[in-house]
Each structure stands twice: as structure tokens, then as C-alpha cells.
C-alpha positions as CSV (number, residue, x, y, z in Angstrom):
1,X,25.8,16.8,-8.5
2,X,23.8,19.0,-10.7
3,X,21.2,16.1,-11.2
4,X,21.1,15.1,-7.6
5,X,20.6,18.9,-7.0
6,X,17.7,18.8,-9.7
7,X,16.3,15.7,-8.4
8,X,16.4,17.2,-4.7
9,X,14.4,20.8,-6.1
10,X,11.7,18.9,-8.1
11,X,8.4,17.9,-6.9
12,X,8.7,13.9,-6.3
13,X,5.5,13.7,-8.3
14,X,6.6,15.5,-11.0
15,X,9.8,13.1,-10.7
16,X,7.8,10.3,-11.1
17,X,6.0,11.1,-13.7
18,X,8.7,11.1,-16.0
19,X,10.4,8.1,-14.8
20,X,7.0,6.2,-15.8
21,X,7.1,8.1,-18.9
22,X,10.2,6.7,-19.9
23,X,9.2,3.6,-19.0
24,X,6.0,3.5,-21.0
25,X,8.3,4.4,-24.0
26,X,10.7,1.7,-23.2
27,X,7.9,-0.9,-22.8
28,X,6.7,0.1,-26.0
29,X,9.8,0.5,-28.0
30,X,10.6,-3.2,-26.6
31,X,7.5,-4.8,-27.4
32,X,7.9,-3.3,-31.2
33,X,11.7,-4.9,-31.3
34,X,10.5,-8.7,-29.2
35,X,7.2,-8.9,-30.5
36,X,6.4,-9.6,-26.8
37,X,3.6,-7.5,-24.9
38,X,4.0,-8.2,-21.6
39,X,7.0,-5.7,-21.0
40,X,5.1,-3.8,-18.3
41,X,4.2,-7.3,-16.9
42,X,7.3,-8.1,-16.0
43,X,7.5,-4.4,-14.3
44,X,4.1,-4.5,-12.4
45,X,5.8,-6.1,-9.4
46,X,8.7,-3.8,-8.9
47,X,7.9,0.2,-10.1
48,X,5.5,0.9,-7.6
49,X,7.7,-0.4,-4.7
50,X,10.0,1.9,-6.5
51,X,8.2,5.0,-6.7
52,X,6.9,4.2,-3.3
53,X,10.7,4.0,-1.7
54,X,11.5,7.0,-3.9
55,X,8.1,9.0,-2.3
56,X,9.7,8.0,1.3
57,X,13.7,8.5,0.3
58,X,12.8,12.1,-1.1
59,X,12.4,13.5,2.2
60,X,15.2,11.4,3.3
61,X,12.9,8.7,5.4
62,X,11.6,10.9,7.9
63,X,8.6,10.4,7.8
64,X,7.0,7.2,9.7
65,X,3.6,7.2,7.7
66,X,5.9,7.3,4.2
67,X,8.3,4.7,5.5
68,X,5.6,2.2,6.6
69,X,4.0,2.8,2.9
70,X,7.2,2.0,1.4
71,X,7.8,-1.0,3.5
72,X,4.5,-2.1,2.4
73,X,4.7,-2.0,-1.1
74,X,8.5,-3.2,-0.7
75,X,6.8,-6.7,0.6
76,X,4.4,-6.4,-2.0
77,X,6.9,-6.1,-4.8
78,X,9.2,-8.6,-3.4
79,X,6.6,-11.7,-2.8
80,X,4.9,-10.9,-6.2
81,X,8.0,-10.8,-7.8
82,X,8.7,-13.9,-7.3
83,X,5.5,-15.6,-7.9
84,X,6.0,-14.1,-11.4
85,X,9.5,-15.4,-12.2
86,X,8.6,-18.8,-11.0
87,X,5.7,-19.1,-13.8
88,X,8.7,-18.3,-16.0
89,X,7.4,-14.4,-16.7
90,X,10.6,-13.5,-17.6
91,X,11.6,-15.8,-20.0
92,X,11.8,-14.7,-23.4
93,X,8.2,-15.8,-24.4
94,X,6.4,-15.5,-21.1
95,X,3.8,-13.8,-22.4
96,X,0.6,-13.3,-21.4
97,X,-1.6,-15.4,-23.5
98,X,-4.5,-13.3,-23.5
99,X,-3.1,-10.8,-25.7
100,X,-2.7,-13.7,-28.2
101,X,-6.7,-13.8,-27.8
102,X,-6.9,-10.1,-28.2
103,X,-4.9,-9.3,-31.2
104,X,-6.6,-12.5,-33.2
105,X,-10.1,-10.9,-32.3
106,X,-9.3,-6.9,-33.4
107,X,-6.6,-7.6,-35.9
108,X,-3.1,-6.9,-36.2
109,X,-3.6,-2.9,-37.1
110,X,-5.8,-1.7,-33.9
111,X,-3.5,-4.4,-31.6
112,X,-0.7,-1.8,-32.3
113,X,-3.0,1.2,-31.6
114,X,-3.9,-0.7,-28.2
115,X,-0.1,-1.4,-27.9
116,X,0.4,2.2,-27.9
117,X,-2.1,3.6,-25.9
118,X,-3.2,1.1,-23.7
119,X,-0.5,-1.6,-22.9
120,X,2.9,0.7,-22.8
121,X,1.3,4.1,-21.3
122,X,-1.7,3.8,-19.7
123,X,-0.5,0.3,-17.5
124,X,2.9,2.0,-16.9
125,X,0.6,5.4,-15.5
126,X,-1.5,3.2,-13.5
127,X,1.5,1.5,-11.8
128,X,2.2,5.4,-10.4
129,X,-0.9,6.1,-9.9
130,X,-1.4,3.6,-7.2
131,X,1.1,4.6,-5.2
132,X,0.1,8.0,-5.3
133,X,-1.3,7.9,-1.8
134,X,2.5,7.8,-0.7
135,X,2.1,11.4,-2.7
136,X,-0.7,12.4,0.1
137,X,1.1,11.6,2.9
138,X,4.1,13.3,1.4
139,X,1.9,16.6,1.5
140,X,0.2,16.1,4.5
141,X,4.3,14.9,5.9
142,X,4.4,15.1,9.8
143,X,0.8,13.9,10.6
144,X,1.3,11.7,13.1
145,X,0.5,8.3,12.7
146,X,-3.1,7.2,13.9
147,X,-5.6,4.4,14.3
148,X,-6.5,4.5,10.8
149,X,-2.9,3.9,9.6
150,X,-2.4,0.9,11.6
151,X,-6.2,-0.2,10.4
152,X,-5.0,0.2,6.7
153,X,-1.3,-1.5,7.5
154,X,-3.0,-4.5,9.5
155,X,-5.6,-4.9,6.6
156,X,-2.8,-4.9,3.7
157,X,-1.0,-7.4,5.6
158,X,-4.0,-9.6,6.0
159,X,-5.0,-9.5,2.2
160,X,-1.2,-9.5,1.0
161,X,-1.3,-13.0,3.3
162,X,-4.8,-13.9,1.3
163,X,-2.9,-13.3,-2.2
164,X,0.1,-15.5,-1.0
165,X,-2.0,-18.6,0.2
166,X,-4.3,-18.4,-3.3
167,X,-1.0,-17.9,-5.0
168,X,0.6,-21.2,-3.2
169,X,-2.8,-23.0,-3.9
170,X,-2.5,-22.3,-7.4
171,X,1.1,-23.2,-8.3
172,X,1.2,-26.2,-6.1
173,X,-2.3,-27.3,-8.0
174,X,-0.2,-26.1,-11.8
175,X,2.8,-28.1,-10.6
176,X,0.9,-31.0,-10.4
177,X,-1.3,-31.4,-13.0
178,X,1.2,-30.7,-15.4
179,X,3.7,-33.0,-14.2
180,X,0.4,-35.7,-14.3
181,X,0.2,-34.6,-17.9
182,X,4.1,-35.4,-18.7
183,X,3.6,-38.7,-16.9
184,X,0.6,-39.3,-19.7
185,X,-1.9,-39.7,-17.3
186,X,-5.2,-37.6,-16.5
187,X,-5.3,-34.9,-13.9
188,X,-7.7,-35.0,-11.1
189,X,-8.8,-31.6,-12.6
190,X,-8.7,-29.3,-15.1
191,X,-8.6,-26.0,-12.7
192,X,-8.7,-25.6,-9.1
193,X,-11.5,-25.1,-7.1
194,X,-10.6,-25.8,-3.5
195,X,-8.7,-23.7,-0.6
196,X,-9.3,-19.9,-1.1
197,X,-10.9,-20.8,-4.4
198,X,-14.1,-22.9,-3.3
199,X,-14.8,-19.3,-2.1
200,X,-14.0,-17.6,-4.9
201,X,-12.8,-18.5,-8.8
202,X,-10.0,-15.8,-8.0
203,X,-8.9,-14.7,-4.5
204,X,-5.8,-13.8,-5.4
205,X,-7.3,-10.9,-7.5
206,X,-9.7,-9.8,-5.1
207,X,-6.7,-9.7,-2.6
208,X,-4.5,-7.6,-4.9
209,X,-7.1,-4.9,-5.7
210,X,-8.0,-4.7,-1.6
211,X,-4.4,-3.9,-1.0
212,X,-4.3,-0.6,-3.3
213,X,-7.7,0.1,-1.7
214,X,-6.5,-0.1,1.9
215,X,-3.3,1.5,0.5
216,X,-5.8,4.5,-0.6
217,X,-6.4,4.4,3.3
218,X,-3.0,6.1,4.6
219,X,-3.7,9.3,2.8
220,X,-7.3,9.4,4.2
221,X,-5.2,9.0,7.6
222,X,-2.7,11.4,6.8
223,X,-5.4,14.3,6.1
224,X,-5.9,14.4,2.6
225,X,-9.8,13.6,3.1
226,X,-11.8,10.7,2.6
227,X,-12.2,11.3,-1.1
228,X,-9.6,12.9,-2.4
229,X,-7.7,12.7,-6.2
230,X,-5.6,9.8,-5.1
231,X,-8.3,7.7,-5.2
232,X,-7.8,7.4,-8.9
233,X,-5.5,4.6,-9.3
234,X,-7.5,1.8,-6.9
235,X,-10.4,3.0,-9.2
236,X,-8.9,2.5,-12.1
237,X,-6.7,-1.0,-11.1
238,X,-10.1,-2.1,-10.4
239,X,-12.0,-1.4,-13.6
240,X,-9.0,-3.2,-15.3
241,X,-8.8,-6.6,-13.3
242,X,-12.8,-6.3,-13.9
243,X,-12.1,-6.3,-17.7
244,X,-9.2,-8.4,-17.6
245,X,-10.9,-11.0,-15.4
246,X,-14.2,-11.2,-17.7
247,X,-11.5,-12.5,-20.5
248,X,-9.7,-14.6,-18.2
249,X,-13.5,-16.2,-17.7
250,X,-14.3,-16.7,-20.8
251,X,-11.2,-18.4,-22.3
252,X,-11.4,-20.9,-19.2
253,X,-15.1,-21.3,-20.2
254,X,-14.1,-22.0,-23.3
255,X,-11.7,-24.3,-22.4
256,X,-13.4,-26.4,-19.8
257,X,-16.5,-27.3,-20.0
258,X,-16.8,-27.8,-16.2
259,X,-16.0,-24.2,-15.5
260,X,-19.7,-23.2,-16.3
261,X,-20.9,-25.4,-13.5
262,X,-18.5,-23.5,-11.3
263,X,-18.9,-20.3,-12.1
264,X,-22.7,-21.2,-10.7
265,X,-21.8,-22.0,-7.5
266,X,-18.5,-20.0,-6.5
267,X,-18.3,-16.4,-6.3
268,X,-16.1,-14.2,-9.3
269,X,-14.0,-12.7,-7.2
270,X,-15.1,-11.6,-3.3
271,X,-14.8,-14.8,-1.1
272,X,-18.3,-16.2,-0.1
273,X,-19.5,-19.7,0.8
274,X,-20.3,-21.6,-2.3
275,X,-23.9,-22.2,-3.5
């Protein structure tokens, strides 16, 4: 009773801030014990539906605007969830290979230092801080819902349906060449380049990152202004997938030969006809 009681007279930021806390420190006690640094990969899917739900449950789901944000990011976590565990991400060993690539370029010493700053606490942060609108429209609770609400809901859904087609694409196109390559024979191609990606080498990412911007939307409609601090976390999701993306680039670069000739006619990452 006494923690509900806390939990109930605390600000849900405040809350929340803790929670990721904690799981930063988990991640990165974890990753120190496996040898494994994709700990808050296997999370990325599932806190911020969390925090959302727990934005919306705090004032006991009665508020519309909060409820549609959680159901939003509920879909999210769910679809994306699964995509993940399908690739085997949470198999001992599912790693993400770039951070392979990454420690063998900076060394063993400043991987740790990265380890401890970047990959536990900083990701975990972000994962808050993109939900953080739901934080908004908490503040700004009983603003009714508006045209720019059902804008931003209609435009996640449409972009959340763009991330699962790409997604699709991708693992059917996986599937096959790999189960070519256990056959012993040679796959029509070494990556994909048609559906969603004859318009762009990586939909699915340009998807993701519209959906936290449109999420970014709702507090905009719930009157927290069209800049406001909230802003932060589509800002910063997207200065990571730009980073992140440049190395996914450049190992399949290095790896295929043919992806030059790609990346010369198909756009990095928002869709447009191929040159």
C-alpha cells in the first residue's frame, strides 16, 4: 500500500525516470556478466509501450488523448516485438553485429567507456524520451481531442503499416536466400532492392523515425506548442538511426560490391522513385 500510495503522489515523469534508470543499470550490469551488448535491444520494442501505458494508467485511463497514445505505441511494441524475436534477437547471441565492428575499430578499453555511457544509459533515456509527448498531454490532460490528433493517429498508422510491409519484404527476401545458401546454390541477390526498397535502401527506418515524429504531434495537439521540450527524443532517435544507418551502409558496401551501384540510384532512407 505504501508504494502504491508513493507511486500514486509522484510525478509519472519523475516515475519514469527511475524506472529507465534502473534499467540502464541492469542493461549494463548484464552486458558486463554475457558479454552481449544488445540488452537494450531486446528492450527497444517493449519500454516505451510501457511507459506510455503507465503515462495513460496514472490518471487511471481517463483521458482519451493519453489512451489513444498508449494504444499506439501498444501496436508499435507488439508488431516490433515480434519482428525482433523472429530474427532470433533474443537468443543468447543475437547480437547486433555492428558492435562487433565497433569495438574491433576503438579497442576493447573505450568499447566499455561506450558501453557505459552510450549503449546502457543514454539508449535506455532515449526510449523515455520518446514517449515523452504522452508527458504533454498528461499536463495539458482534458484538452479535447482535435483534428490534429486524429492527423497524427491516421499518420502513425499509415507509417507503422509502411514499417510492417518493408519488414515482411525483408524477412521473406532473408528466408529465402538463406535457405538457397543451405541448398548450395546461389541466391538471386545478395540484398533486396525491390517493394518498399526500390524506393529507398531502408523504409523501414524512415518509417520508424516518422512514427515518434508524428507521435511528437499529440502534444502539439494537446497545447503544449508547436516546439516544445518534448521534441527532444524524435530529435535525438533521429540523429542515432542517421549514425547508426551510415555504418549499416558501409559494412554492406563493404560486403557487396553491388551495393555501390545501388546506393546511386535509390534514395538512403525517404522513399523516392529510383534514378
Amino acid at each position: 500500500m505504501q508504494l502504491l500510495e508513493l507511486y500514486r503522489t509522484t510525478d509519472p515523469l519523475t516515475t519514469a525516470l527511475w524506472v529507465a534508470g534502473g534499467l540502464a543499470l541492469l542493461c549494463w550490469v548484464l552486458s558486463l556478466i554475457t558479454k552481449e551488448y544488445s540488452w537494450v535491444d531486446r528492450l527497444w520494442s517493449i519500454t516505451p509501450a510501457l511507459f506510455s501505458v503507465h503515462f495513460a494508467g496514472y490518471v487511471g485511463f481517463d483521458d482519451p488523448r493519453l489512451n489513444l497514445m498508449a494504444a499506439l505505441t501498444v501496436l508499435w511494441g507488439v508488431r516490433l516485438t515480434y519482428n525482433f524475436a523472429r530474427k532470433g534477437g533474443y537468443k543468447p547471441g543475437g547480437e547486433d553485429y555492428r558492435w562487433e565492428e565497433i569495438q574491433g575499430k576503438i579497442g576493447p578499453f573505450w568499447f566499455q567507456v561506450l558501453n557505459a555511457t552510450f549503449l546502457a544509459p543514454f539508449q535506455n533515456y532515449l526510449l523515455l524520451l520518446i514517449v515523452v509527448p504522452s508527458y504533454a498531454a498528461y499536463r495539458f490532460m482534458g484538452t479535447p481531442l482535435n483534428a490534429l490528433d486524429y492527423a497524427a493517429a491516421v499518420a502513425f498508422v499509415v507509417f507503422f503499416i509502411g514499417e510492417t510491409v518493408a519488414d515482411e519484404q525483408q524477412w521473406k527476401f532473408q528466408t529465402a536466400k538463406y535457405a538457397a545458401i543451405a541448398r548450395g546454390e546461389t541466391p538471386d541477390a545478395d540484398f533486396i532492392t525491390t517493394g518498399l526498397f526500390r524506393y529507398s535502401r531502408h523504409p523501414n527506418f524512415f518509417c520508424e523515425q516518422a512514427m515518434w515524429w508524428t507521435y511528437y504531434v499529440f502534444s502539439i495537439a494537446a497545447g503544449a506548442g508547436w516546439f516544445n521540450w518534448t521534441i527532444t527524443g524524435a530529435v535525438l532517435l533521429t540523429l542515432l538511426f542517421q549514425a547508426s544507418t551510415g555504418l549499416t551502409e558501409k559494412l554492406s558496401a563493404r560486403k557487396y560490391p553491388a551495393y555501390a551501384d545501388y546506393q546511386r540510384t535509390t534514395s538512403r532512407l525517404m522513399p523516392w522513385f529510383p534514378s
